[in-house]
N, C-alpha and C positions, 0 to 999 in steps of 0.2 A: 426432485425432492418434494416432501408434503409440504413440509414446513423449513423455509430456513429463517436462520437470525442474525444478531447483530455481534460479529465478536470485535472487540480491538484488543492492540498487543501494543502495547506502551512501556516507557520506562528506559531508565540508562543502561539499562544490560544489553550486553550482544545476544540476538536470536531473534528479532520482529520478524524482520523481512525473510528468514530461514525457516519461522514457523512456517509463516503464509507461506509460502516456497514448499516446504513439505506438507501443508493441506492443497495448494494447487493440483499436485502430482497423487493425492491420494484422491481426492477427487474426480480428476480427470481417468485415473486409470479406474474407476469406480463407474465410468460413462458419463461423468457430470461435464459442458463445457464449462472453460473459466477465462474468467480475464482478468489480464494482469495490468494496472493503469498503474505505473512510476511516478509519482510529484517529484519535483526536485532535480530525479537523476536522469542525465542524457549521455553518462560515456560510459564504456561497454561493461557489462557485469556477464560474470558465467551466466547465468540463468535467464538470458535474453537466445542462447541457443533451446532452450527447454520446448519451444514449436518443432525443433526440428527432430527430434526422442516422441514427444506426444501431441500428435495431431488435437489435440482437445483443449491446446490451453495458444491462447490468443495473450501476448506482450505487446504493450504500447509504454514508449517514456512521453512524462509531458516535464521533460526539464533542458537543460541544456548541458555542455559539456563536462562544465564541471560542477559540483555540489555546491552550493553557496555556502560561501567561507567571511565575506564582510556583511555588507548590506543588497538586498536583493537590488536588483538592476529592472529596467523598464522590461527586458524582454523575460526576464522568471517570470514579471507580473500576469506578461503576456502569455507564456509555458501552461503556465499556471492557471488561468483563467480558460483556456483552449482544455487543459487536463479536464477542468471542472466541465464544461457543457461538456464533453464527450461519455466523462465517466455518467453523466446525467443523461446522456443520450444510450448508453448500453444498458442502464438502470432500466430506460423505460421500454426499449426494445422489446425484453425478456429473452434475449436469446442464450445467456449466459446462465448455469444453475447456480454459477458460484460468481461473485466479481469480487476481488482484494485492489486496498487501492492505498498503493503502498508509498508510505511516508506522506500520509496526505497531511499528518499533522504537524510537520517539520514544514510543512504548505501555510498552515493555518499560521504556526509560531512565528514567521519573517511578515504576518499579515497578506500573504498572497488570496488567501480567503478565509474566510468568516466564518465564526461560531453557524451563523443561521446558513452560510453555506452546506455546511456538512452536516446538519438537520437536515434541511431540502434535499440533500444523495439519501438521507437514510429515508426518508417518508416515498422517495421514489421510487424502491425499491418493491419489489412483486412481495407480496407471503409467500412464493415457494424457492425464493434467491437469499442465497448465504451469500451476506457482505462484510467482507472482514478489510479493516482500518489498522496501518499501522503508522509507528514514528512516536519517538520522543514528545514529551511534552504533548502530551494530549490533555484539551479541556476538561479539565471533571464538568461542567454542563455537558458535555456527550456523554457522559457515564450513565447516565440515567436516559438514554436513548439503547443504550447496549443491552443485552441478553448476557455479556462473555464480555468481563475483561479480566483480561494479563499483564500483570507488570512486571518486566523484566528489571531484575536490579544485577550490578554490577556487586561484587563480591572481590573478585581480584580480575585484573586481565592481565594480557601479555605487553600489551600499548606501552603500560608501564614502564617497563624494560627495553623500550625500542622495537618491539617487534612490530613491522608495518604491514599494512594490506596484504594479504596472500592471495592469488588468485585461485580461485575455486571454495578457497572458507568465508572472506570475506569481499570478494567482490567475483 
């Protein structure tokens, strides 16, 4: 890419991580590599098979089992802090045209890292690397670091009514 930029996808609506997920694969089958860095999540989502359909897209989780549901625990801190130098180490790399670094703001919101953290990922990034941020509850202080954002809002869902995780829509 000439030029890539900053997009995030924010908000209580269903679709962050299914954006980023279908510009991965647009991307990738476009010839761009990508990488995909998880905060948060460590048990199995469809989209952790997506290396083995497209040679061009690299998945990494830096979370643990389960989604944090109370109060983060010493070892999310630690998930979490391992996510951050990594994603910081393929930032500076350059080997990726595209990095998504999904639900890093659901990272930020339990305090696993910092406003000036996720500055520091976007300044480390190349001018020719699309980096795209997703997850509820993102800082408006990074809003004005972004090129691109998207707020997903909620209108009606199916939660409502008892309908749970499905595998393949949402997880």
């Amino acid at each position: 890419m000439k030029r890539g930029y900053v997009q995030i996808y924010t908000g209580n609506g269903k679709g962050k991580t299914t954006a980023a997920i279908g510009l991965a694969v647009r991307a990738a089958l476009a010839g761009e590599k990508v990488f995909i860095g998880q905060f948060i999540k460590g048990m199995k989502y469809s989209e952790l098979s997506l290396p083995d359909y497209v040679d061009k897209i690299t998945i990494e989780q830096f979370g643990r089992k389960c989604f944090i549901k109370k109060s983060p625990e010493r070892q999310d801190l630690e998930a979490a802090r391992n996510g951050l130098a990594r994603s910081r180490e393929i930032l500076i790399e350059r080997e990726f045209g595209v990095v998504i670094l999904d639900e890093i703001f659901i990272a930020h919101y339990y305090r696993l890292i910092s406003t000036e953290d996720i500055k520091k990922l976007i300044s480390a990034k190349s001018e020719e690397t699309e980096l795209v941020l997703t997850g509820r509850k993102a800082p408006a202080e990074i809003f004005d670091e972004a090129d691109l954002v998207t707020e997903m809002r909620e209108i009606k869902h199916y939660y409502s009514v008892g309908v749970q995780a499905r595998e393949g829509i949402e997880f």
